[in-house]
Residue, then its C-alpha position, 0 to 999 in steps of 0.5 A: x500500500x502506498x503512502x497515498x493510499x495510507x493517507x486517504x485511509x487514515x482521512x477516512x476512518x477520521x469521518x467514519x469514526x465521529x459518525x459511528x459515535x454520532x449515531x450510536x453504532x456499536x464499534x464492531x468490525x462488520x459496523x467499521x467496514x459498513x461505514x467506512x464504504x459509507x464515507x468512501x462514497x464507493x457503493x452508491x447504493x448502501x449511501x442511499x439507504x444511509x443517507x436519510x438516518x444520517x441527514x436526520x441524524x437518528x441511531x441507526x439500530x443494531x438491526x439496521x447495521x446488521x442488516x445493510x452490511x450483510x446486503x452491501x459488504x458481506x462476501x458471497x460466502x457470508x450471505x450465502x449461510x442462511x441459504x446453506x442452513x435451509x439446504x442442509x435442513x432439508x437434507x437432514x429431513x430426506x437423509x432422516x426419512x430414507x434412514x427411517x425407510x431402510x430400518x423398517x426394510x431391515x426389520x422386514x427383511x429379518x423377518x423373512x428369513x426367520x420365514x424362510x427357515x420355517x419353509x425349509x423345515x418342511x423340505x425333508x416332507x417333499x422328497x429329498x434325502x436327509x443329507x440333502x437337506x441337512x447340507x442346505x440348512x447347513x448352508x444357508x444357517x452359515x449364510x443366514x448367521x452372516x446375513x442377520x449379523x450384517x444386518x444387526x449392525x446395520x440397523x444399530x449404525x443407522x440407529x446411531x446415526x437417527x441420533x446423530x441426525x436428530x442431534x443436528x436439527x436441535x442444532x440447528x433450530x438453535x442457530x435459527x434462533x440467533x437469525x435476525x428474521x422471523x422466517x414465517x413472517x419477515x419480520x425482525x425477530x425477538x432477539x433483533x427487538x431486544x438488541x434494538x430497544x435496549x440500544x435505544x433505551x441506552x442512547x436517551x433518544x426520544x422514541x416510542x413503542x407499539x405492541x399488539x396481540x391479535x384477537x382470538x387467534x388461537x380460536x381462529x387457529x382451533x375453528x380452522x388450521x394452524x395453516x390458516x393461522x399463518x397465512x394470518x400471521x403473514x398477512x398481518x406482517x404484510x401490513x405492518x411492512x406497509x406502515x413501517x416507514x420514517x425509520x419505523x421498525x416492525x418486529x415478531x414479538x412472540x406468536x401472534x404479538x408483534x412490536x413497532x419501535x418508532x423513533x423520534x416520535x412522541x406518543x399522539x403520532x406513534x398512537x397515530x401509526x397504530x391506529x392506522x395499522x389496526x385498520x388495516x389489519x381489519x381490513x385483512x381477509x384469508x382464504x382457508x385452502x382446505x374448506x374454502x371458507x374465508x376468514x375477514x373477522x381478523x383484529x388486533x389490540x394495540x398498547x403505545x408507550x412513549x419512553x420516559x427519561x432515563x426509563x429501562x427497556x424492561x419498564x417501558x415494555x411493561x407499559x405498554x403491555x399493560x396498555x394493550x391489556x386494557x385494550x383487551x378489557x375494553x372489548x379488543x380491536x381498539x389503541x390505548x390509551x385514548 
């Protein structure tokens, strides 16, 4: 590297740095080198997606990090992990079915030779000499005692391996946890809100939080199918897609509940989103494949919670839990507080 390139390196990471701290960003390596390119101008893209969190001079949430720099500066091979999970899940699903399958085979084939020993038994009725008959029983007890042991040992590695197999999808339904989607809805997942509100919370910025619970969704999950249940839950994630704008995130809280962090706004125009979200859910209609009945009965219950000075993530969640309560008691599909 030249002594330019040294220089207008070392120009660089100056502006990158202030601006990191600026807007809270964590120092991490993936955050250095997603604003570093930011300050470099070199990827026209990722500066568009940045440029209005740094003109309005809002924190850029640790979601939002994570998620830019695997869409503009992650190698192919980094970006490619999520697609190899999802391969290698369903690799495990068919090796764990065809494994399944061949024990079943084995079993079966064990029992056709204890069935074909019976049969020979009656050989000696039919006309061949006994030492005819011994030598073929001699013979095929030999062969028979190689066969079962073979397949004995088969069916306990394929046994083992049902294990080994059974093992690495808790595995990997352990890796899915720490994925910062929620793969049925698209949405953020749990751990995404948590890092997010607590960085927040931590940066004394004003910001509010949304949380809804649909209604009777587990009515509508017992009357129809699960399958219905999350087209429902896909539906809804659509809509609050559709509000999520000015730097609101939406986020999958758990089942049926969902969360809207929407920073630097005070209660009445956060209340406002809400509201325009709860209508919008109203309005949603799915259709069940299986009866072909259609379902538009769908609502939800909103609490809304400005954050207070100084006030912990875990209290400001408490409120507005406690708000989407009320809004059950109330009587469901409404927003509180009024």
């Amino acid at each position: 590297m030249s002594q330019d390139d040294i220089a207008k390196a070392t120009h660089i990471l100056k502006q990158t740095v202030p601006l990191m701290m600026q807007h809270k960003v964590a120092a991490t390596p993936p955050n250095y080198a997603l604003w570093y390119t930011y300050v470099e101008q070199s990827n026209p893209d990722l500066n568009s997606s940045l440029d209005s969190i740094v003109k309005e001079k809002k924190p850029c949430t640790p979601s939002t990090n994570e998620t830019l720099y695997k869409q503009y500066i992650a190698g192919t091979q980094e970006t490619s992990f999520d697609e190899l999970k999802r391969n290698l899940e369903l690799m495990v699903a068919e090796l764990s079915s065809t494994m399944n399958t061949t024990l079943l085979d084995s079993s079966d084939f064990s029992q056709k030779i204890d069935t074909s020993f019976a049969q020979l038994e009656r050989v000696e009725n039919e006309g061949l000499s006994m030492d005819q008959v011994m030598d073929t029983v001699r013979l095929l007890v030999k062969e028979s005692k190689s066969i079962r042991h073979s397949t004995s040992f088969f069916t306990s590695q394929l046994n083992n391996a049902t294990s080994e197999i059974a093992k690495l999808k808790q595995q990997l339904q352990e890796v899915q946890k720490d994925a910062l989607f929620d793969a049925l809805s698209g949405l953020y997942n749990r751990r995404a809100f948590d890092k997010d509100i607590q960085m927040l919370c931590a940066s004394g910025d004003a910001f509010s939080l949304v949380l809804l619970d649909l209604d009777h969704f587990k009515k509508l999950n017992d009357d129809y199918s699960h399958l219905l249940g999350d087209a429902v839950i896909r539906a809804v994630a659509n809509r609050l897609k559709a509000v999520s704008r000015e730097g609101i995130s939406a986020y999958r809280y758990g089942g049926e509940e969902f969360a809207l962090i929407v920073p630097d706004k005070d209660l009445r125009i956060a209340r406002h989103y809400a509201e325009t979200a709860r209508r919008s859910i109203e309005k949603i209609a799915v259709k069940d494949k299986q009866s072909g009945r259609s379902v538009s009965s769908i609502t939800a219950s909103f609490g809304v919670a400005e954050i207070d000075e100084k006030e912990s993530a875990l209290s400001l969640i408490g409120r507005a839990d406690k708000l989407l309560y009320e809004a059950k008691q109330l009587g469901r599909n409404r927003v509180m507080p009024l």
